[in-house]
C-alpha positions as CSV (number, residue, x, y, z in Angstrom):
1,X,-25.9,-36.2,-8.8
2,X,-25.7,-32.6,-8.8
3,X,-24.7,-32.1,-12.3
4,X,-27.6,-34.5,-13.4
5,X,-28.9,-32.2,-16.5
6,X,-32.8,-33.2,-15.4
7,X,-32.3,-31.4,-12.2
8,X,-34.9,-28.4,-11.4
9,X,-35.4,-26.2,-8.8
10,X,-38.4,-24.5,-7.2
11,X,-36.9,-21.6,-7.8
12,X,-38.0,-20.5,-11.7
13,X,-34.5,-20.1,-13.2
14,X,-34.8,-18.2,-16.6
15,X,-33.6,-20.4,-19.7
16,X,-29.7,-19.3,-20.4
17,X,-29.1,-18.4,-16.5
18,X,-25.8,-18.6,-15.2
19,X,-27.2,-19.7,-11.8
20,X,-29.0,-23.1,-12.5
21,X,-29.4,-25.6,-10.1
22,X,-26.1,-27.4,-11.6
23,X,-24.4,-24.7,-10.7
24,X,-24.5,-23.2,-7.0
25,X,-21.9,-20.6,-7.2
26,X,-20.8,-19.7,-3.6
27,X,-20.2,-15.5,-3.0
28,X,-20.8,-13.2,0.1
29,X,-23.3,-10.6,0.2
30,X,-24.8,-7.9,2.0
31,X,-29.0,-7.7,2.0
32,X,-28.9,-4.0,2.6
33,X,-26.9,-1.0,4.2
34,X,-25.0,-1.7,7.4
35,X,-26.4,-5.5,7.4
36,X,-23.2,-7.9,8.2
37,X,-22.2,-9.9,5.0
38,X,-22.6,-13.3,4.7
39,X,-22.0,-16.2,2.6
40,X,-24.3,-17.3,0.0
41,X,-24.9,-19.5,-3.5
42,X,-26.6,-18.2,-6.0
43,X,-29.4,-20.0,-8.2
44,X,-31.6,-18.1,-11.1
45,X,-32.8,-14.7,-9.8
46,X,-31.9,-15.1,-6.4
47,X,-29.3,-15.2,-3.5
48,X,-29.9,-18.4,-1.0
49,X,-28.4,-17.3,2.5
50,X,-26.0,-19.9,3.9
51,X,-26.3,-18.6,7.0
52,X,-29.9,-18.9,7.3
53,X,-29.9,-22.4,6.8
54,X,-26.8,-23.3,9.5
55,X,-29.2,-21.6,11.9
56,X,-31.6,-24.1,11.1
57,X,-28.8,-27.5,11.5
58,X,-29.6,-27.9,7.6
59,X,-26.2,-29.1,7.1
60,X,-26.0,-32.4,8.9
61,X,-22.0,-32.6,8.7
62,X,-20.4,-33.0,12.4
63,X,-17.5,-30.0,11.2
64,X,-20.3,-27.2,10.2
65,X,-22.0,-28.0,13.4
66,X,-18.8,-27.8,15.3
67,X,-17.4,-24.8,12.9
68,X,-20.3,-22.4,11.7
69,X,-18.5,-21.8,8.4
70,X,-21.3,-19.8,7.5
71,X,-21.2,-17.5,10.3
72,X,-18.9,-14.8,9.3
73,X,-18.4,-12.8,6.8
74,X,-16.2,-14.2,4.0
75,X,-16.3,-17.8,2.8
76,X,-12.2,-18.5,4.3
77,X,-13.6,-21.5,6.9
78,X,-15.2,-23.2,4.5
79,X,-12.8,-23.4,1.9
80,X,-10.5,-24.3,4.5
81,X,-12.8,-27.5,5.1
82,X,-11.5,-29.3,2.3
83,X,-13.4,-31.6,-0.6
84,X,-15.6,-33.8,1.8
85,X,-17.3,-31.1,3.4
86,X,-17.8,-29.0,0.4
87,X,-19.4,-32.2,-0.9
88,X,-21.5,-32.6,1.7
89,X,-23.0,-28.7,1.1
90,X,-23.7,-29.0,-2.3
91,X,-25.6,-32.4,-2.3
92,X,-27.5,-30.7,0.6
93,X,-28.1,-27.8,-1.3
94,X,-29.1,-29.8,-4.1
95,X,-31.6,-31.2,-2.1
96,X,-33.3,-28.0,-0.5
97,X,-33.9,-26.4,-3.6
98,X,-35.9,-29.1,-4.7
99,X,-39.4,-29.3,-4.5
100,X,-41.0,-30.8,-1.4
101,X,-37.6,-30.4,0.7
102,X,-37.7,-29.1,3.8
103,X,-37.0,-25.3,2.3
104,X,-39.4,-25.2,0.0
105,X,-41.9,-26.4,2.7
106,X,-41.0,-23.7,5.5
107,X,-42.3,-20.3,4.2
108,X,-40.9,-18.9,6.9
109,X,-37.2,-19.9,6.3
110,X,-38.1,-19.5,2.8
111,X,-38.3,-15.2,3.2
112,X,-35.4,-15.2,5.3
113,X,-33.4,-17.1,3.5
114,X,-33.7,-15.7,-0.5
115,X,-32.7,-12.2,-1.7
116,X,-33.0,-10.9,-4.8
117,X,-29.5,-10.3,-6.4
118,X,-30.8,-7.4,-8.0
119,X,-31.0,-6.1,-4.1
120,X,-28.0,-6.9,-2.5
121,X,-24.3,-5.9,-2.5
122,X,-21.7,-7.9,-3.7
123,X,-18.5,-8.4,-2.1
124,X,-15.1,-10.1,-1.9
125,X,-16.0,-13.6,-1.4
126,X,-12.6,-14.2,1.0
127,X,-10.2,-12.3,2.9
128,X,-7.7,-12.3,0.6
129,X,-3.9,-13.0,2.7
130,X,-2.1,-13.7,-0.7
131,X,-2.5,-12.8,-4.8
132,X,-0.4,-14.2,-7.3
133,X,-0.3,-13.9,-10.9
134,X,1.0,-16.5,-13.6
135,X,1.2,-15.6,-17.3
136,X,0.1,-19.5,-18.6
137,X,-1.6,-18.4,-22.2
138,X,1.4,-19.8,-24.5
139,X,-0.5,-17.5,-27.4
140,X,-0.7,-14.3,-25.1
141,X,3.0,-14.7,-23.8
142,X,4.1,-15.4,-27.6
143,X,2.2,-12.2,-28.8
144,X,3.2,-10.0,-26.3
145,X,7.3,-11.5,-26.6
146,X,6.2,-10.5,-30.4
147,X,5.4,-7.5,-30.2
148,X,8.5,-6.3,-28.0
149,X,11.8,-8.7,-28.7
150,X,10.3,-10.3,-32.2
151,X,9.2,-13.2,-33.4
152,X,12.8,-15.4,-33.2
153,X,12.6,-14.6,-29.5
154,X,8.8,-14.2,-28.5
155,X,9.4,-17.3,-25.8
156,X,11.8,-17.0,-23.3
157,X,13.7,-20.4,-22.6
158,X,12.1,-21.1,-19.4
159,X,8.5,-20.6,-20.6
160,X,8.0,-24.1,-21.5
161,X,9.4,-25.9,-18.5
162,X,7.4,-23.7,-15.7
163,X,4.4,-22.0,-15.4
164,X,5.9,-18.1,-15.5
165,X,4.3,-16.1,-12.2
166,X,4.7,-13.2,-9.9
167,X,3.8,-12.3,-6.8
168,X,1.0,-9.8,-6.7
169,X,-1.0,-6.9,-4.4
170,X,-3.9,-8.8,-2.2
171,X,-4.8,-5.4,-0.8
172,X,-5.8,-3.8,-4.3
173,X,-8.1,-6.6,-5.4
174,X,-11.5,-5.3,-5.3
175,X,-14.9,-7.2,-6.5
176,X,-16.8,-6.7,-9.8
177,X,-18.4,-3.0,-9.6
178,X,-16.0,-1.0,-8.2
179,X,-14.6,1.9,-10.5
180,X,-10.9,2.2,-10.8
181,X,-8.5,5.0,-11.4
182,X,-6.2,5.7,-13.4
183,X,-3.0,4.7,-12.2
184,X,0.2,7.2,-12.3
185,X,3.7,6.4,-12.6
186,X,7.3,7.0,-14.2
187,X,7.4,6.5,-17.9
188,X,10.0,6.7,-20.4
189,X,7.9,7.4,-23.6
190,X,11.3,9.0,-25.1
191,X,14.2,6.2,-24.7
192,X,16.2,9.7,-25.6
193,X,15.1,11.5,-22.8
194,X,14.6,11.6,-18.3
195,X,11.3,9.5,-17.5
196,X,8.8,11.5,-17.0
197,X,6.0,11.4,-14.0
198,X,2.1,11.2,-15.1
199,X,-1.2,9.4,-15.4
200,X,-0.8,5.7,-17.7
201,X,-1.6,6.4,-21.4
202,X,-1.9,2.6,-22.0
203,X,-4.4,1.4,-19.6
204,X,-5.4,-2.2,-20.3
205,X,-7.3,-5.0,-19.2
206,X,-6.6,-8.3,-19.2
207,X,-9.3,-11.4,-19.3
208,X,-8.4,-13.9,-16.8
209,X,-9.4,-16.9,-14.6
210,X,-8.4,-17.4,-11.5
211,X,-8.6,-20.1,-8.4
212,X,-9.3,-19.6,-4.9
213,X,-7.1,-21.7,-2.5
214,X,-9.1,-24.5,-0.2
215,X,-6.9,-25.7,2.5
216,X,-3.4,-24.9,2.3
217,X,0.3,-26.7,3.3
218,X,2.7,-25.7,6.0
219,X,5.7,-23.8,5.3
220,X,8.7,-26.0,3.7
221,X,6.3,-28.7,2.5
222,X,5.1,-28.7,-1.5
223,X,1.1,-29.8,-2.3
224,X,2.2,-32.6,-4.7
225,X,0.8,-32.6,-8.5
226,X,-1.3,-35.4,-7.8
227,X,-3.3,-33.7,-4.7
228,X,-3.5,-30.4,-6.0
229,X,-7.2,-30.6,-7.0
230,X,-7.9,-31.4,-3.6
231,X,-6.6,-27.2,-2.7
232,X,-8.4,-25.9,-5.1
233,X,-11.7,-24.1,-3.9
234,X,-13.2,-22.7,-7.3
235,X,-12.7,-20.5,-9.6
236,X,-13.9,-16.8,-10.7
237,X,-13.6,-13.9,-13.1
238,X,-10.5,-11.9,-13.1
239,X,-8.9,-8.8,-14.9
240,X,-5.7,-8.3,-13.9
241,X,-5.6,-4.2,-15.3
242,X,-2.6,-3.0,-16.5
243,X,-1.2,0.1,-17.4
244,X,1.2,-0.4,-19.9
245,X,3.5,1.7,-19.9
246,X,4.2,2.3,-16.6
247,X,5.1,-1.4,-16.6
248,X,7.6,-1.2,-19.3
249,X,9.9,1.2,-17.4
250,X,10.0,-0.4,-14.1
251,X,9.9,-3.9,-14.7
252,X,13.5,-4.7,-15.6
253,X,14.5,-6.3,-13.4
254,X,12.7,-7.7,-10.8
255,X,9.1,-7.7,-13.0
256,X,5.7,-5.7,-12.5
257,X,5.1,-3.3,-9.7
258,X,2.8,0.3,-10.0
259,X,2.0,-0.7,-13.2
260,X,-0.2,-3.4,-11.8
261,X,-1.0,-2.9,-8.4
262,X,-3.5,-0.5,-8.5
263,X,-6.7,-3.0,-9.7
264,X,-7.5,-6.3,-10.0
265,X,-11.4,-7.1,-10.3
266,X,-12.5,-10.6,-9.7
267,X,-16.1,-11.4,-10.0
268,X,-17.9,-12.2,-6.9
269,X,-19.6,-15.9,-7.7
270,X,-17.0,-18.8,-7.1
271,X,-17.8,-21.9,-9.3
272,X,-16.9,-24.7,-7.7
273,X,-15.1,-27.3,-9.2
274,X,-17.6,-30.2,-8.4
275,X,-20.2,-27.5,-10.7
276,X,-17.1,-27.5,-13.5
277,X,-16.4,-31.2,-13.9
278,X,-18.7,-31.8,-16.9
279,X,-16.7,-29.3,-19.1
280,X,-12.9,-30.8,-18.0
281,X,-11.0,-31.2,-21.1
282,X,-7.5,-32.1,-22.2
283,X,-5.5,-28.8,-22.7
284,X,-2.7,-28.0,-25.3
285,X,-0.2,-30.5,-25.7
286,X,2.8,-30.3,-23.3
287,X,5.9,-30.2,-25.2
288,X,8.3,-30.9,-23.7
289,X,7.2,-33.0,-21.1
290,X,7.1,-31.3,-17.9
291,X,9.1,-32.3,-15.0
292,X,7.8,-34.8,-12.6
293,X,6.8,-32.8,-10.2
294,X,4.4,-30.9,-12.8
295,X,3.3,-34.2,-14.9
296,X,-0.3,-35.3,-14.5
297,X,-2.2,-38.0,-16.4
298,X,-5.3,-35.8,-15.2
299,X,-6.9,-33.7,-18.2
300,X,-6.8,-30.1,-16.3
301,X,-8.2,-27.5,-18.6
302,X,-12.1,-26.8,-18.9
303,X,-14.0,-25.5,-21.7
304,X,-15.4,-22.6,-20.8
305,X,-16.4,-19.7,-23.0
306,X,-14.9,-16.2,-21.9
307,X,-16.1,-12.6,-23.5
308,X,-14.8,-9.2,-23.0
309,X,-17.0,-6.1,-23.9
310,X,-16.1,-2.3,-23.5
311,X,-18.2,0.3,-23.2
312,X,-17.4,3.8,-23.9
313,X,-19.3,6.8,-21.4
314,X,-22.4,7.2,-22.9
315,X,-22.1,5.0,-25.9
316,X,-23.2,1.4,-26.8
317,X,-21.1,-2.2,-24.9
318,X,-19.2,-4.1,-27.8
319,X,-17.8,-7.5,-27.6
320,X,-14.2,-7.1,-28.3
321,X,-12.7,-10.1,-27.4
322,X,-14.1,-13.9,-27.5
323,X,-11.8,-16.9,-25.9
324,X,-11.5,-20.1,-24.2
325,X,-10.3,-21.4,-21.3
326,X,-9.1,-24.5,-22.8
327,X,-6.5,-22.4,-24.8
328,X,-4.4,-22.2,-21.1
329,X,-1.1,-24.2,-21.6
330,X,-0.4,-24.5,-17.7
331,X,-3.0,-26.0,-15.8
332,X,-4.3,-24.8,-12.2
333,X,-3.3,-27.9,-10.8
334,X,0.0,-27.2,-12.3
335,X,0.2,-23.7,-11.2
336,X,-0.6,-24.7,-7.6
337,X,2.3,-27.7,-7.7
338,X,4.7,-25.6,-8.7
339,X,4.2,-22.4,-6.3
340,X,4.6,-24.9,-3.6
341,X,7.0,-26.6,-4.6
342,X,10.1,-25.5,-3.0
343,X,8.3,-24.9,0.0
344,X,5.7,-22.0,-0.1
345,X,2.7,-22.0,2.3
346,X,-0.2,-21.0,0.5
347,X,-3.3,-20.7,2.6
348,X,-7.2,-20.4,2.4
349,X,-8.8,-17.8,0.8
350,X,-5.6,-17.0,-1.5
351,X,-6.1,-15.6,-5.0
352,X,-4.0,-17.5,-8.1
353,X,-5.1,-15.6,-11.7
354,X,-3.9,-17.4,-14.7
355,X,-2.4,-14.7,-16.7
356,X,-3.9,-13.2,-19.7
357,X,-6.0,-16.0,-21.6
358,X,-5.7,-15.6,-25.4
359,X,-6.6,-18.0,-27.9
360,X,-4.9,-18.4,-31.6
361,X,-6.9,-16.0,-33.6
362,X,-6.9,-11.9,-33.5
363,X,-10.2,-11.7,-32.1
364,X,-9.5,-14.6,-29.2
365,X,-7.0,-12.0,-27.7
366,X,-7.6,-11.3,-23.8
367,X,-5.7,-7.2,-24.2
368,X,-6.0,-4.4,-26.0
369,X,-2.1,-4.6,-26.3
370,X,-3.0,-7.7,-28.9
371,X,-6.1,-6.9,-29.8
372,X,-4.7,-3.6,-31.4
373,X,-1.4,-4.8,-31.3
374,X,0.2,-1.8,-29.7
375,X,-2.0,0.5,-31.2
376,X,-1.3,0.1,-35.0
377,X,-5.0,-1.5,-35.3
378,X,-7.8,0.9,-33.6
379,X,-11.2,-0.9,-32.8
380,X,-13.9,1.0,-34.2
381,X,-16.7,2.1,-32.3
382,X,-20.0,3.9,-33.0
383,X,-19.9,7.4,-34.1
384,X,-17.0,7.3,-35.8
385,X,-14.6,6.6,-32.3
386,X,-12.2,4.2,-31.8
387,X,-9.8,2.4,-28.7
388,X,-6.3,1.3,-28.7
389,X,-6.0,1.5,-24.7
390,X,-8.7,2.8,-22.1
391,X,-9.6,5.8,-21.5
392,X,-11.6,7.7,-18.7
393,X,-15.1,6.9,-18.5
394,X,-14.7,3.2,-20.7
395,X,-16.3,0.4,-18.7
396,X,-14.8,-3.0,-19.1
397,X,-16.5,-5.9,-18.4
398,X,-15.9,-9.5,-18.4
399,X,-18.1,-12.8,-18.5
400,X,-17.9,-16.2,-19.1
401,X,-19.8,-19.5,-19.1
402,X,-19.8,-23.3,-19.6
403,X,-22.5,-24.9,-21.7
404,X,-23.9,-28.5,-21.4
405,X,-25.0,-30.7,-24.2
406,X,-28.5,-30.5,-22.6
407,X,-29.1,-26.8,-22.4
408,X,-27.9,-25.9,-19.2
409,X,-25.1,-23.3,-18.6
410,X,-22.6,-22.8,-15.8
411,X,-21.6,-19.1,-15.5
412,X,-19.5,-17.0,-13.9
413,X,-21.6,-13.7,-13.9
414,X,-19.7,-10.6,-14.4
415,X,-16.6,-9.0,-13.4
416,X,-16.7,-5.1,-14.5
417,X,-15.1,-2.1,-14.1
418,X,-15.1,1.9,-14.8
419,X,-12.1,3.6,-15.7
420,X,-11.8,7.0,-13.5
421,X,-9.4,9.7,-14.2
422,X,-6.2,9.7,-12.4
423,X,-5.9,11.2,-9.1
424,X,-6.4,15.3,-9.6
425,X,-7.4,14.3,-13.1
């Protein structure tokens, strides 16, 4: 099996790698300056090209022969291929990267085929047609109703029956690496006074997970609970940024617009869920019970270990945040079921984050706006400095990994970002 923990590759993968041979993220790359991207997995060190090995009628499935899914330059065919096909791949790439296969035996494949990952450019795995955000974390959504309507009304009354989501900006998702600027907006800082017009002054992150959609449904039909694992391509990295208080003017009422379109950095590896299913757990208890159409018997939350560090310009990276995906109260498979449900057409290659993921204790919050609860609690950092929010120069980055019994992690690389100053800034 491909998760078998005595696996090894001929590749030498360092111990702790986020890229063993249980693994096989998928992404798309570029080897070098006006190259065309293609689609590749990742194991140790190295990038293994996809497209290198169709050339070669490695994949002995009648739909890759007929399709070329690795052929262009984003990953949307494949996922579009469903469960049996991506199957097929990684058994097969199980099997090349073992010794005596027909990779390891063809030198000549073998240097066209691997790249160092140190070398190459990362990009947006998919053409990205759709984004939407849910805000699942019942411990985020209670902090954050906490902090602005109180404790006696942190929840609001739907919260528990649906998994809360809007719909977000595809064009404005960029992949790990690219600096972001400062967003500017309308804020009301003084509720006695106009708004005013300027650069966010509570610029945030947000540590989150998200899926990639596999095949999708037509319009006016729903991808039933009970099939909804069968959509569900992988999953990567995300931080949703946010600036604050941009978002607290405008959203009332039709919900989050400048204040979060600007950026949304997903990391560029996509673990599938085949590489996952070792570390699928039960999640939170469900109470109530969920309506049928949102009830599985299937456990639907993964334990997977998520980080967030900040760096200030010039100054030392410092863990600020440590959580779990298992904390998630909505599931993906949940999420999915119920953005279909009355009828949405979702299709390959769309983006669905979870929301922010925070876990029970202060330092298991996935924002600054918890972490330093609006501000009252600074986090110190060397020198004497200190955050509540971002500010120009700070470099966010995110990580996160499963870890088997036997040794062996399943990461999700990194999914960073430089704050620039706003426009004219």
């Amino acid at each position: 099996m491909p998760t078998d923990p005595s696996l090894t590759s001929f590749v030498d993968v360092p111990a702790g790698s986020h890229f063993p041979i249980q693994n096989l993220p998928y992404g798309v790359f570029r080897p070098q300056e006006g190259v065309m991207p293609r689609p590749g997995v990742a194991i140790g060190p190295e990038v293994l090209d996809l497209s290198a090995l169709q050339s070669r009628a490695l994949f002995d499935h009648p739909q890759i022969a007929e399709r070329h899914p690795f052929s262009g330059p984003t990953l949307n065919t494949f996922m579009a291929m469903g469960p049996d096909v991506w199957q097929h791949v990684r058994e097969r790439l199980t099997e090349l990267l073992q010794e005596g296969s027909d990779l390891h035996e063809d030198a000549n494949l073998r240097e066209r085929a691997f790249f160092n990952r140190e070398d190459v450019e990362m990009l947006l795995p998919a053409e990205i047609g759709d984004y939407t955000d849910f805000y699942c974390s019942e411990e985020h959504a209670t902090n954050v109703g906490t902090i602005f309507r109180g404790p006696e009304n942190a929840l609001n009354p739907n919260w528990k029956h649906l998994p809360v989501g809007y719909h977000g900006r595809a064009s404005s998702v960029v992949p790990s690496g690219t600096p972001v600027r400062r967003p500017c907006g309308q804020t009301r800082p003084d509720d006695d006074e106009p708004p005013v017009f300027g650069p966010t002054k509570l610029l945030d992150f947000e540590l989150e997970m998200g899926f990639f959609v596999g095949p999708g449904n037509r319009l006016g039909e729903n991808i039933p609970i009970d099939r909804a694992a069968d959509h569900i391509f992988g999953m990567a990295l995300v931080n949703d940024w946010s600036a604050r208080d941009i978002q607290g003017w405008e959203y009332v009422p039709l919900g989050p617009f400048l204040g979060k379109s600007f950026a949304t950095t997903v990391s560029p590896w996509i673990v599938s869920m085949a590489a996952l299913e070792p570390f699928r757990q039960a999640g939170p208890e469900q109470d109530p019970e969920p309506l049928d159409y949102l009830h599985t018997d299937r456990d639907g939350a993964y334990d997977i270990h998520l980080e967030a560090s900040l760096t200030p310009a010039g100054g030392t990276a410092k863990t600020i945040c440590t959580t779990n995906f298992g904390y998630l109260y909505w599931t993906f498979q949940q999420q999915l079921a119920h953005h279909t449900v009355g009828g949405c057409n979702v299709r390959p290659g769309d983006l669905m984050a979870s929301g922010t993921i925070s876990g029970p204790d202060p330092g298991s919050y996935g924002s600054l706006l918890e972490l330093t609860w609006r501000g009252e609690n600074p986090i110190p950092f060397e020198a004497g400095s200190e955050r509540t929010f971002l500010e120009d120069g700070d470099c966010l980055t995110l990580t996160g990994w499963a870890e088997h019994d036997d040794g062996y992690r399943v990461g999700f690389g990194e999914c960073t970002g430089e704050v620039l100053p706003a426009q004219g800034g």
